[in-house]
C-alpha positions in Angstrom: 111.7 32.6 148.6 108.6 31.4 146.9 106.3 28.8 147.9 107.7 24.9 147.4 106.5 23.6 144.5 105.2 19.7 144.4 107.0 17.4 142.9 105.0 16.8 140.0 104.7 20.7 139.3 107.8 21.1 138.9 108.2 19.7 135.4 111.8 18.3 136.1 112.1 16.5 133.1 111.8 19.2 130.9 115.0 20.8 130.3 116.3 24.1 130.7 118.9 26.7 128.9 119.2 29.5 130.4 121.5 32.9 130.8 121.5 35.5 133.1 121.6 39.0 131.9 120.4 43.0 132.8 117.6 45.1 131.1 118.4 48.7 131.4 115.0 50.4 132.5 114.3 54.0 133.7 114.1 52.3 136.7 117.3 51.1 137.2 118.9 47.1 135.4 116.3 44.3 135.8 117.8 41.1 136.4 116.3 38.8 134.0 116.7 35.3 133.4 116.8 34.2 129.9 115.2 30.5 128.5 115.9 28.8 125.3 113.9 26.6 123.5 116.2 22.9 123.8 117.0 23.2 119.6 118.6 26.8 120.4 117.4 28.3 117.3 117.6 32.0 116.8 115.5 33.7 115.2 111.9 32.2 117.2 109.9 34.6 118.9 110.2 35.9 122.8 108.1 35.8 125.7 108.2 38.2 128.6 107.3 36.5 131.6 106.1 38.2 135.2 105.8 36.5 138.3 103.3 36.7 141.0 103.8 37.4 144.4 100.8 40.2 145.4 103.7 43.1 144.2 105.7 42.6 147.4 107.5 39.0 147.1 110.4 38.6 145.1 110.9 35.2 143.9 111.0 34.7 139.9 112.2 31.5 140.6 109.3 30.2 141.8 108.2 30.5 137.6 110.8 28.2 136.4 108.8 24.8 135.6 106.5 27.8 133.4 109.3 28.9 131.6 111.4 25.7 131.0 107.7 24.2 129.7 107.2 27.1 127.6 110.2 27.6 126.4 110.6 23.6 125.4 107.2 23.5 124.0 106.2 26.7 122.2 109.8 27.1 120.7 110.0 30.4 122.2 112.5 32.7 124.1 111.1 33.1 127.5 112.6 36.3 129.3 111.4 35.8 133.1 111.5 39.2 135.0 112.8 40.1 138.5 111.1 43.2 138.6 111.1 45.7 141.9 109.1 44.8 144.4 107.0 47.0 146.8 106.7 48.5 149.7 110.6 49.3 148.6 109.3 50.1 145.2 105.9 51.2 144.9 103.2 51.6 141.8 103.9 52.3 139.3 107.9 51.5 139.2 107.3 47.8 138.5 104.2 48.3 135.9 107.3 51.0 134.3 110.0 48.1 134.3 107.6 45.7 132.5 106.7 47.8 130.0 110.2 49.0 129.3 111.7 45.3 129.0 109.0 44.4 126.9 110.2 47.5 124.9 113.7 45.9 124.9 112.8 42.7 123.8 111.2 44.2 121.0 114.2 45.2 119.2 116.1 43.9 116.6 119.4 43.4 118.1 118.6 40.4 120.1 119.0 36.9 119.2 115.5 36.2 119.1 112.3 37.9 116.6 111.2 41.1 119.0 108.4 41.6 116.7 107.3 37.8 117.5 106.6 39.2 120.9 103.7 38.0 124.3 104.0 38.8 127.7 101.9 37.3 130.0 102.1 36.7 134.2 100.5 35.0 137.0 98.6 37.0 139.7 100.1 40.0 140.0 102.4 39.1 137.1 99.5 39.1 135.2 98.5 42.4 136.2 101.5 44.1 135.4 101.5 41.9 132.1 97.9 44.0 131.3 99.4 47.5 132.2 102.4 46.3 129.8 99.9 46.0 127.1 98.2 48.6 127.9 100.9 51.0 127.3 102.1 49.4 124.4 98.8 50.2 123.5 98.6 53.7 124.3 101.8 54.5 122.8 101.6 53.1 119.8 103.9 49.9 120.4 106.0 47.6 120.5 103.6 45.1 118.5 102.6 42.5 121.4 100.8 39.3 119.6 99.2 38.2 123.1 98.8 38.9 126.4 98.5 35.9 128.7 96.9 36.9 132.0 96.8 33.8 134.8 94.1 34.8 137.8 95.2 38.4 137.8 94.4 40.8 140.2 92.6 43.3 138.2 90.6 45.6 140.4 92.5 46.9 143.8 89.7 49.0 144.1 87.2 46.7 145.7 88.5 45.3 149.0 89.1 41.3 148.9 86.3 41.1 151.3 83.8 42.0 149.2 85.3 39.7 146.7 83.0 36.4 146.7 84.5 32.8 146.3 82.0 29.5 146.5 84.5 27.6 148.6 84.6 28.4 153.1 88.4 29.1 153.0 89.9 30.6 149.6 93.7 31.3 149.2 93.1 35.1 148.7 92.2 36.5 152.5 91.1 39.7 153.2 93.7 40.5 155.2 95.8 40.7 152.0 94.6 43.8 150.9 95.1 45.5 153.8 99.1 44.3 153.4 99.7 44.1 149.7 97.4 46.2 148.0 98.9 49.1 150.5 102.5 48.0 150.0 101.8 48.8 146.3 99.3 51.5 146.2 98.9 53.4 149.5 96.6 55.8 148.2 93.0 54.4 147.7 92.3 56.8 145.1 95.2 55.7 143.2 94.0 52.2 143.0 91.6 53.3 140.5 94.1 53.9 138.2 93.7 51.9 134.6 97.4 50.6 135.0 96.7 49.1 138.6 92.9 47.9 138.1 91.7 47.9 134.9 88.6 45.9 135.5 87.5 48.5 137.7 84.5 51.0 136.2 84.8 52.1 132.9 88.9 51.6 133.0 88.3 48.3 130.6 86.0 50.3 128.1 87.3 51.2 124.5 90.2 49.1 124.3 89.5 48.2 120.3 93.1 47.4 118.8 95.5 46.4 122.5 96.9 43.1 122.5 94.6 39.8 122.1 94.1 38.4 125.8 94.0 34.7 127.3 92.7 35.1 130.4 92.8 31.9 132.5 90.6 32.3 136.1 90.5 29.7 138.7 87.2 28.0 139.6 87.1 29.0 143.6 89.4 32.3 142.9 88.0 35.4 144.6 90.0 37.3 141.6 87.5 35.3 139.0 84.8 37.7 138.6 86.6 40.9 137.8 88.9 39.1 135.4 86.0 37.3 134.0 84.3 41.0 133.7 87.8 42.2 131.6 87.2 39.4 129.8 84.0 40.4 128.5 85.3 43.9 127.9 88.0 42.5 125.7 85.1 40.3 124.0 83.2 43.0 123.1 86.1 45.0 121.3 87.5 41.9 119.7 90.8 41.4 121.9 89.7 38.3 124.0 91.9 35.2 122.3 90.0 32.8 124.9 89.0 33.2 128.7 89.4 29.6 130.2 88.2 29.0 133.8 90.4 26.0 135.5 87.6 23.6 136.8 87.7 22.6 140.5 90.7 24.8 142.2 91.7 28.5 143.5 94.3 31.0 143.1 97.5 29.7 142.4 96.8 26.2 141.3 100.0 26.1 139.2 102.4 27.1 142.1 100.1 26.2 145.7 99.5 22.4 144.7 95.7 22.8 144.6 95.9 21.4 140.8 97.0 18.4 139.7 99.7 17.5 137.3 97.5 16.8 135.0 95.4 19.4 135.1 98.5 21.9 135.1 99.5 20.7 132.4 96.6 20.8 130.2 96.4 24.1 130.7 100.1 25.1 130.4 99.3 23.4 126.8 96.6 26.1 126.3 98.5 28.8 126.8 101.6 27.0 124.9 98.9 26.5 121.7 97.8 30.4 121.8 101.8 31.2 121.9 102.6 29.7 119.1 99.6 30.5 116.7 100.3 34.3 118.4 104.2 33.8 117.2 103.4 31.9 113.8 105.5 28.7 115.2 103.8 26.2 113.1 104.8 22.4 113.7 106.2 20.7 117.4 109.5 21.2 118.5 112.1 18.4 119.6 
């Protein structure tokens, strides 16, 4: 299970419709969880979501206030992911089952518009939602409209240690490299792998034409400066939709309580304002 979530983050007055269904991957069926904006109209666009969990919790659940608020806002399909978690399932099975539901919800036969498509994920969601788009990239689709990265982990290579924050006690611990980074990548020299840190060296360089990225970083987050420098690498090429730094908290300030309500939800309205301009959803919905 997943961290409890504070009352006031968990958004319990926005509805929720949802199925349950499984993505055939070449790693095995994904469980994914399906939400619906409230109006139920077919035909809107589809957002693959990824949770976070340093690659080694399972708990998709934790994402629901997300996906209910995205779903009910944007006027979007949200499509939240239970992808395989390490040390069971180690790099790159999950960054393989993101990319390969994302190619499912991309075609035609669904009741929402693939080719209306984001993904985006929190921590090491948001990782895997980068290698996602990153492959889409490489291979020449599907067409992803944006890429939503929320204090991603984007270089395993440098040790959290060495990993500066401006507050005594930050959320991410140095200790959790030595237990999740392992779990997922117990090779050090694969770390350094463009699908596992793509901040790292020149993995971020000549990216012109992948997916337009909002990267959102967290004020006191020892993950802030290596998504700030893919950031600037997506700048340069013309991929960055809009880095936003959240003001006054650390990692996690969504799902951990550091941020408040109000806070969380300014910037869940954001990311709900780059969705819909990325899927061409024009006025409010009910």
């Amino acid at each position: 299970m997943g961290p409890r979530l504070k009352a006031e983050l968990r958004f319990g007055e926005v509805p929720g419709r949802t199925r349950s269904l499984e993505v055939p991957t070449r790693h095995g069926n994904v469980p994914c969880t399906v939400y619906r904006p409230p109006s139920g109209d077919a035909g809107t666009g589809v957002y693959v979501n990824l949770h976070g969990g340093g690659f080694v919790v399972e708990h998709p659940e934790q994402d629901d206030p997300w996906c209910r608020y995205l779903a009910a806002k944007a006027g979007v399909a949200v499509l939240n992911v239970d992808y395989a978690v390490a040390p069971q399932h180690r790099f790159p099975v999950a960054v393989e089952q993101a990319f390969d539901v994302v190619t499912w919800a991309a075609r035609g036969e669904h009741d929402w518009d693939g080719s209306r498509l984001c993904v985006g994920g929190q921590s090491a969601g948001g990782s895997l939602a980068s290698a996602a788009a990153r492959l889409a990239w490489e291979n020449g689709g599907p067409r992803i409209a944006l890429q939503v990265l929320q204090y991603p982990p984007l270089d395993l290579v440098t040790h959290l240690r060495d990993k500066s924050s401006t507050v005594d006690k930050p959320v991410m611990r140095p200790w959790m490299s030595d237990v999740f980074d392992r779990a997922y990548v117990p090779d050090p020299a694969v770390r350094r792998d463009r699908l596992v840190s793509p901040a790292w060296g020149a993995n971020a360089e000549g990216l012109a034409g992948i997916a337009p990225a909002l990267i959102i970083t967290c004020e006191f987050d020892r993950l802030r400066e290596e998504a700030i420098r893919y950031a600037e690498a997506l700048k340069a090429v013309g991929a960055l939709a809009e880095h936003h730094d959240v003001p006054g908290t650390d990692h996690g300030y969504n799902i951990l309580g550091f941020g408040t309500r109000a806070q969380t939800e300014r910037t869940y309205d954001r990311i709900v304002d780059h969705v819909r301009r990325a899927v061409g959803v024009a006025g409010p919905t009910a």
